[in-house]
C-alpha positions, 0 to 999 in steps of 0.5 A, a space after each residue: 500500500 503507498 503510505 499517506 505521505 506519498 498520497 495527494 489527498 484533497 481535490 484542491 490538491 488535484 486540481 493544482 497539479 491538473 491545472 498547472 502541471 505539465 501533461 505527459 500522454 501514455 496509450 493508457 493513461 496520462 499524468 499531470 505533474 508538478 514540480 514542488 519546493 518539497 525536495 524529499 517527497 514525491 506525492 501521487 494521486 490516482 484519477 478513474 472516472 465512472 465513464 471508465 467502468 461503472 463497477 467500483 470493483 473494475 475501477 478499484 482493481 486498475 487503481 490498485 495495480 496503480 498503486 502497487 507499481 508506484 509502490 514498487 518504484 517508490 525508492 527510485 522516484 526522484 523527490 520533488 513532484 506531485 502526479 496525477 494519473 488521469 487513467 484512461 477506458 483503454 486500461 480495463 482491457 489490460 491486465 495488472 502486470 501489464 499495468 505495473 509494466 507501463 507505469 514503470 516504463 512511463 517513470 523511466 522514458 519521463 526520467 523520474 527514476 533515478 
């Protein structure tokens, strides 16, 4: 489980790091982020609408193998930004390796794994 430090929690939050961060498109997902002074810390926040499925159990599971690959990452990620992952319909056909594996290779071409 990514602990609550890591978490982005309120909608405030969300919407400053949708509004003014930079968004970068993968197949299934894209991720706004934002840089912060907090150099020690990065935080992540998780975006899947009811358009995607309107089974909470469908959208939990994809919100999970999110979860879980940002976890597993977690102590090569740079320090320093917040990210919302903005999952798009695609992803419901994917199963949760696949997930985790385009999660990862979207932190490594984006450089915030060291």
């Amino acid at each position: 489980m990514l602990s609550t430090a890591n978490r982005i929690k309120n909608a405030k939050q969300f919407n400053e790091v949708k509004s003014k961060g930079k968004v970068f498109q993968s197949p299934n997902f894209g991720v706004a982020v934002l840089k912060t002074s907090d150099k020690d810390l990065s935080r992540f926040g998780f975006v899947i609408s009811t358009k995607i499925s309107k089974m909470a159990v469908h959208r939990n599971r994809v919100r999970r193998a999110f979860r879980e690959a940002v976890r597993q990452s977690l102590s090569n990620i740079k320090g320093g930004y917040d990210m919302v992952f903005l999952i798009k319909k695609g992803v419901m056909s994917k199963t949760v390796s696949e997930i985790m594996t385009e999660v990862k290779d979207f932190l490594k071409k984006e450089e915030y794994i060291t």
